[in-house]
Phi, psi and omega in degrees: 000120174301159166323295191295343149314300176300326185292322174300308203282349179275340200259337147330314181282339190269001178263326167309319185306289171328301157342267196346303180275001171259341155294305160346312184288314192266342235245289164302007150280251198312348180283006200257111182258140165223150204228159169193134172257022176231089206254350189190104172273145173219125210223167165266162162272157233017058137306149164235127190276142164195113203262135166279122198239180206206144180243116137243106209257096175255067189232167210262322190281184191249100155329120156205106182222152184301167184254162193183137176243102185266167174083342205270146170318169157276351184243041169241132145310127229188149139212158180269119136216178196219130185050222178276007164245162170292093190289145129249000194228176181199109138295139182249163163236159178315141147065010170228226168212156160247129213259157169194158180237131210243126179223110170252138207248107188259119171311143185275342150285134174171163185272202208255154171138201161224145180260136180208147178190174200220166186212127225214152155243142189043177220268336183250337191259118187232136163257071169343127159213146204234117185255098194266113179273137197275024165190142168308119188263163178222180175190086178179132178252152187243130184227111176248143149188145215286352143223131190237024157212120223242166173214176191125144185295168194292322165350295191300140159264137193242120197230136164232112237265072180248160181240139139261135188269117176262123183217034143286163155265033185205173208248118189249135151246151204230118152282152184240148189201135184273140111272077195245183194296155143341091206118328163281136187255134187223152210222121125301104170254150164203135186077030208086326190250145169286130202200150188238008174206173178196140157298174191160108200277189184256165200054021166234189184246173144238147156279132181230160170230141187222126145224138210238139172246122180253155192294128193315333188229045184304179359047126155307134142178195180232133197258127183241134189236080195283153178236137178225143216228129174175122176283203187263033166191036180179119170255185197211146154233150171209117178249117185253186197238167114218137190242114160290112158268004144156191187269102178248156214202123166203134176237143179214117208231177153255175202282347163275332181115009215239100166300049180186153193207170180247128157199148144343150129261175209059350155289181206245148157228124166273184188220095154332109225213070180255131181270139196218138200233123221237358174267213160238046187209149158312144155255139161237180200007050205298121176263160195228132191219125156232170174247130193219150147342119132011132162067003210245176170228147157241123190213164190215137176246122335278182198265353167246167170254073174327292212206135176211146186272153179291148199072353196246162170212184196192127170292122151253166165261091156287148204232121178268134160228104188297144194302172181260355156307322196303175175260181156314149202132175160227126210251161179225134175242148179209114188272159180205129181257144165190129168253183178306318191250358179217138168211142195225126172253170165197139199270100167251150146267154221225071197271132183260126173249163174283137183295140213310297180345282179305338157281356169276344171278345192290269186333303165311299184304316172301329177271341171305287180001274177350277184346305179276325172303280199292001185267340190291308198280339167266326164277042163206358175283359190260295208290000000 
């Protein structure tokens, strides 16, 4: 046999060899499977898909290869595990299989469309999979509401009528949170009821109610209250207004400051009566009242108040008129000024003498008394 005979025939064989291992080789490429039998899904947004997948190693060696998910938007979310842990590598043994679970988290913003991505073991072995989201998703809530700046003195309380709106596709619980000034009190209801969170389905609305309180010695001026509505991955803001239009403040005193008088009885006493108006609001229609003793009369010139200005004050005239019954003492009358927002008492004692007559017959009768003893004692006293 010539050389080039031999020679051919050796590089036949060593080309045949090759063949032979690179099919062998591609024969163990393919025999490493990844299986699913949910290969195109189609969902609402913000669904969470979650697929089973099987690692199957028919090849004579022990599989140990990483798991890698390509392709998936960035603003989906995903995890890998196999039993209770979180995975990146998966071993395998000749001739078996491995179960492992893919939990893809589809965002409630996202279009409308198909998604596609793969999910691979080792450098070669790949599962293609298509995610069709069936409608346009949105994410984004709404705290609405048709008045949102209210005015009234610091007395007052203020409700304000808001809806939140979901306008997700999935069911939110929304904490609910005041940010107001120091001192301000703010209150949530839903049903009625006082509450710091609300449920809320999806594609739907709740009513809600804030009702705001101001700190007793609030300043006129106008308080901005912001309110927020917000799950762990979206807030609502609602910014409301309440304009403190001023203070209301009242005292009623006399013009010395001296809560207490002398009457008859049956006499009349007036009582000089000043009212002050101690707040940063007009008082109006201030009415006048008393509480007195059985039998006694009370009356006030005038007998209403129109109006006092802040800082100003106005004298009334109270008239005491004591029963003509009473006895000797001290008696208490208690006057009261009051409007729909302020209200001020006073207190008088009030000592009652017996009218001058009756102690002059008290005295006559004692010296008549006198009278008769010693006349007794000089005619019957010698005997």
């Amino acid at each position: 046999m010539s050389i080039r005979k031999t020679f051919s025939r050796l590089f036949l064989f060593a080309l045949l060899g090759v063949v032979a291992a690179n099919s062998n080789a591609a024969d163990e490429k393919t025999s490493v499977t990844l299986y699913t039998p949910y290969t195109q899904i189609s969902v609402p947004p913000g669904q969470s898909i979650k697929y089973t997948i099987e690692l199957i190693n028919n090849t004579p060696n022990v599989l140990d290869d990483n798991i890698r998910i390509t392709g998936l938007p960035r603003s989906w979310d995903y995890s890998l595990k196999s039993g209770n842990y979180n995975i990146e590598q998966l071993a395998v043994l000749p001739g078996d299989k491995k179960t492992f679970t893919l939990d893809v988290q589809v965002p409630l913003k996202v279009n409308k469309g198909n998604y596609h991505f793969t999910v691979s073991a080792g450098a070669d072995n790949q599962l293609p999979l298509t995610v069709t989201v069936s409608k346009q998703g949105t994410f984004k809530t709404e705290f609405t509401t048709d008045q949102a700046n209210m005015s009234g003195h610091s007395n007052s309380s203020f409700t304000f009528k808001a809806n939140l709106n979901n306008s997700t596709d999935d069911k939110q619980v929304y904490a609910l949170e005041a940010h107001s000034p120091r001192g301000w009190d703010v209150t949530f209801k839903a049903n009625y009821k006082e509450v710091a969170s609300v449920n809320v389905d999806e594609n739907s609305t709740k009513d809600v109610t804030i009702e705001i309180k101001p700190p007793a010695e609030v300043e006129a001026g106008r308080y901005k209250i912001p309110v927020t509505a917000a799950t762990n991955g979206m807030t609502s803001q609602l910014n409301l207004e309440v304009v403190i239009t001023g203070s209301y403040g009242m005292e009623m005193s006399t013009p010395t400051g001296l809560l207490s008088t002398k009457v008859t009885a049956g006499d009349e006493r007036t009582l000089d009566l000043v009212i002050r108006n101690t707040g940063t609001a007009p008082l109006e229609d201030i009415k006048l009242s008393s509480a007195k003793p059985s039998d006694w009369d009370v009356s006030f010139d005038p007998n209403a108040v129109i109006r006092i200005e802040p800082g100003q004050k106005m004298t009334v005239h109270a008239k005491v008129k004591a029963s003509k019954n009473a006895i000797a003492g001290d008696y208490v009358a208690k006057i009261t000024a009051k409007t729909p927002e302020a209200t001020s008492n006073a207190e008088f004692r009030i000592s009652v003498r017996t009218p001058t007559i009756l102690g002059g017959m008290g005295i006559l009768v004692i010296m008549l008394a006198l009278g008769s003893v010693t006349f007794l004692f000089r005619k019957y006293g010698r005997r």
